[in-house]
C-alpha positions as CSV (number, residue, x, y, z in Angstrom):
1,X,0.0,0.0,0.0
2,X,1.2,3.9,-0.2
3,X,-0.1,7.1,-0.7
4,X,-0.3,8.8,-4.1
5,X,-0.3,12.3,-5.8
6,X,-0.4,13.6,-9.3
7,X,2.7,14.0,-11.2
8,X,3.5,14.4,-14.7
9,X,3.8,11.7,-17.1
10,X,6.5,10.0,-17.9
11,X,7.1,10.7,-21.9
12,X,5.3,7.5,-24.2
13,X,7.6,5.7,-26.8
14,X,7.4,7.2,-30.3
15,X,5.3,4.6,-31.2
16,X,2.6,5.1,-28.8
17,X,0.4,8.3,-28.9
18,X,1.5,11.5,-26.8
19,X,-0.9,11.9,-23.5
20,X,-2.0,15.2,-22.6
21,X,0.6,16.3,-19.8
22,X,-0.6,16.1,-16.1
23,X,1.0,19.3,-14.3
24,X,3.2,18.4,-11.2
25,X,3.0,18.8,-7.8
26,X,4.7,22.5,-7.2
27,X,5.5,24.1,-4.1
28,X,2.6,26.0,-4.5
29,X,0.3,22.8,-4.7
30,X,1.9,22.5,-0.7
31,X,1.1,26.0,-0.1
32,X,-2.5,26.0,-0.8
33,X,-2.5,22.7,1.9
34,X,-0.3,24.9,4.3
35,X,-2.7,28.1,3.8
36,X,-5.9,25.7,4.1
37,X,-4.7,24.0,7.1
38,X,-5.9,20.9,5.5
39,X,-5.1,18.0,3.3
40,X,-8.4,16.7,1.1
41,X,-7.7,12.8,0.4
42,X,-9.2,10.8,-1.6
43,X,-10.5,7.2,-0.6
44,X,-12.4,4.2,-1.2
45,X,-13.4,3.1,2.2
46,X,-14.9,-0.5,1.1
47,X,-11.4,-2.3,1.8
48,X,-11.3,-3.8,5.2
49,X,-8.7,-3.6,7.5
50,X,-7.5,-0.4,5.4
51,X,-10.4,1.8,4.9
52,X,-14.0,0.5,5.8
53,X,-16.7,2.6,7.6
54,X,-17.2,1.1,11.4
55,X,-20.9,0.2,13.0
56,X,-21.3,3.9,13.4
57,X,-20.7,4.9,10.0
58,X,-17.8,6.8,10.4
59,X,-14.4,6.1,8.6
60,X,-11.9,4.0,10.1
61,X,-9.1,1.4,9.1
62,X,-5.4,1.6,8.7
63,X,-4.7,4.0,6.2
64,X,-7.2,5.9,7.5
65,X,-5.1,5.9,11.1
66,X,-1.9,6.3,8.7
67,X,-3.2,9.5,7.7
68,X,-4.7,11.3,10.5
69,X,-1.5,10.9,12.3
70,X,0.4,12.4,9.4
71,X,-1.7,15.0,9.3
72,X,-1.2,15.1,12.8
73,X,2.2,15.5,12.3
74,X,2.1,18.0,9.2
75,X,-0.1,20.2,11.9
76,X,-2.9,19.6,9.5
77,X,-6.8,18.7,9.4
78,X,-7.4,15.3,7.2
79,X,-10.7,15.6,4.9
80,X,-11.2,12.5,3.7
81,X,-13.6,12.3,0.4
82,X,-15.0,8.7,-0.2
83,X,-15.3,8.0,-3.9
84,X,-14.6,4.5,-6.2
85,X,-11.2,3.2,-6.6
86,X,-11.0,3.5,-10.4
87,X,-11.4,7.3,-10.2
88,X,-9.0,8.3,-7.5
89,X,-6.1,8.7,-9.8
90,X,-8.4,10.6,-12.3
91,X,-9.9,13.1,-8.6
92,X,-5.9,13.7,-8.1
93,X,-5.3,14.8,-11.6
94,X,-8.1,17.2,-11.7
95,X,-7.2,18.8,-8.4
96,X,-10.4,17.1,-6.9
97,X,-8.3,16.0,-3.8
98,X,-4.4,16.6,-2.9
99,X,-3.6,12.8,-1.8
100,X,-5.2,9.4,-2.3
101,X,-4.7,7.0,0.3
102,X,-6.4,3.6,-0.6
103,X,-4.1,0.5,-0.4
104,X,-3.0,1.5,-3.6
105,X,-0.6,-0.9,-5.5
106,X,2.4,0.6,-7.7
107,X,2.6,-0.6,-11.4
108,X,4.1,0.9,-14.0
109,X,1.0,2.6,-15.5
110,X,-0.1,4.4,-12.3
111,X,3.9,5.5,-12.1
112,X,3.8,7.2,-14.9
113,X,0.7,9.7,-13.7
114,X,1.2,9.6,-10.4
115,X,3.7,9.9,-7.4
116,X,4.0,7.2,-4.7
117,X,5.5,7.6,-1.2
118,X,7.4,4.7,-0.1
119,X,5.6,1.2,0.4
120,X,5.0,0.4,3.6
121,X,2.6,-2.4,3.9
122,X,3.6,-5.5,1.7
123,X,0.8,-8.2,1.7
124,X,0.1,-11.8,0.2
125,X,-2.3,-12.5,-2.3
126,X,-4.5,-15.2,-1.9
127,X,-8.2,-17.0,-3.1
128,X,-11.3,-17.1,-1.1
129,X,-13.9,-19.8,-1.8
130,X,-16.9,-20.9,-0.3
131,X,-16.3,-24.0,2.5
132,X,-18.9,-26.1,0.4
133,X,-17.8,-25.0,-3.4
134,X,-16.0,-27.8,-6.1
135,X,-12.5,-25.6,-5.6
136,X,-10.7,-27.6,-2.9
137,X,-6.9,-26.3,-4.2
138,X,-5.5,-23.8,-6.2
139,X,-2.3,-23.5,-7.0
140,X,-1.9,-22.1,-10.6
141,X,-3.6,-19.1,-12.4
142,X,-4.9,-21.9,-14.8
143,X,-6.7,-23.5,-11.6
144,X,-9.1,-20.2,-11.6
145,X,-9.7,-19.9,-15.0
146,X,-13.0,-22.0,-15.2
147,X,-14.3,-20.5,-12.5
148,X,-16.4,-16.8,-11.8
149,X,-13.9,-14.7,-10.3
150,X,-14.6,-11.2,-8.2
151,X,-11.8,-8.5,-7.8
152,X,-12.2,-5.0,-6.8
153,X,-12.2,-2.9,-10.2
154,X,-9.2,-1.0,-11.8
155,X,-7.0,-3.3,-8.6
156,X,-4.5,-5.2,-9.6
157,X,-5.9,-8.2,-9.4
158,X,-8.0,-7.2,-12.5
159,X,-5.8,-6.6,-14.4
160,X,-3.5,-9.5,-13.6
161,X,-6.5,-12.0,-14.6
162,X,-7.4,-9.8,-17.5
163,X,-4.0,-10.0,-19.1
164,X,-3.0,-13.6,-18.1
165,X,-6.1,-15.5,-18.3
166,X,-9.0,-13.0,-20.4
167,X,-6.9,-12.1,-23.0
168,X,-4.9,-15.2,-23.8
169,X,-8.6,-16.9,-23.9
170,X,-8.3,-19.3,-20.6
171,X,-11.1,-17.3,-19.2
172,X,-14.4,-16.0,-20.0
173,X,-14.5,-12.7,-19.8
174,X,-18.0,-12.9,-18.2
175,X,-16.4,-14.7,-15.4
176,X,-14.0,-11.6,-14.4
177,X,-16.1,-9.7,-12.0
């Protein structure tokens, strides 16, 4: 997981069209935060333990924590805005929020719109099936391509499956969900 903010793109091959440029962070981008006296960050709170909403319907999890304590230390307030995944990067580009703080993974194509801080939570992947279901092991991609598969959208689990098991035809693409 880390923290991300809009950066400029890193230049596409000649082969590949030109994207239009995403403007940088500037010093001035901190002094708007400083003169505010807060920092607006964007999450998806529907990813337990590291943003979720508690029984009382307020935010809570561990990048939640993460942040309030660095706002904490910045001497700032922490605004947190609640939206979908797949459109944080495209809120932090607009200027819609000045952070995103989501478990976010780094790949190459976020990298190259966006700045990460440094990784500090490193996880396992694994599969979750029902105690009664036909799936008693997996231990190969190929093991989950007959079957209906769930993964949070734009994540990149998605986009694993899509490109290993979609587009090389072992899976349906029905059954990515």
């Amino acid at each position: 997981a880390v923290a991300a903010v809009a950066a400029a793109p890193a230049p596409a091959p000649a082969s590949q069209p030109q994207q239009a440029a995403t403007p940088a962070p500037t010093a001035g981008d901190w002094q708007k935060i400083k003169a505010a006296g807060k920092i607006v960050v964007g999450t998806s709170a529907d990813y337990p333990p590291f943003e979720y909403y508690d029984k009382n319907y307020k935010m809570d999890g561990f990048d939640i924590a993460l942040m309030q304590e660095i706002g904490k230390q910045l001497g700032l307030k922490v605004q947190f805005r609640d939206m979908a995944f797949d459109g944080l990067g495209d809120a932090l580009k607009l200027g819609q929020i000045d952070a995103a703080m989501a478990a976010i993974s780094v790949t190459a194509d976020r990298e190259a719109v966006l700045d990460f801080s440094d990784v500090y939570y490193v996880g396992e992947d694994a599969v979750l099936a029902k105690k009664d279901s036909r799936i008693n092991k997996i231990t190969s991609a190929e093991d989950v391509a007959n079957q209906r598969v769930g993964v949070q959208k734009a994540s990149v689990y998605e986009t694993w499956l899509r490109d290993n098991l979609v587009d090389r035809g072992l899976m349906k693409p029905e059954d990515l969900m």
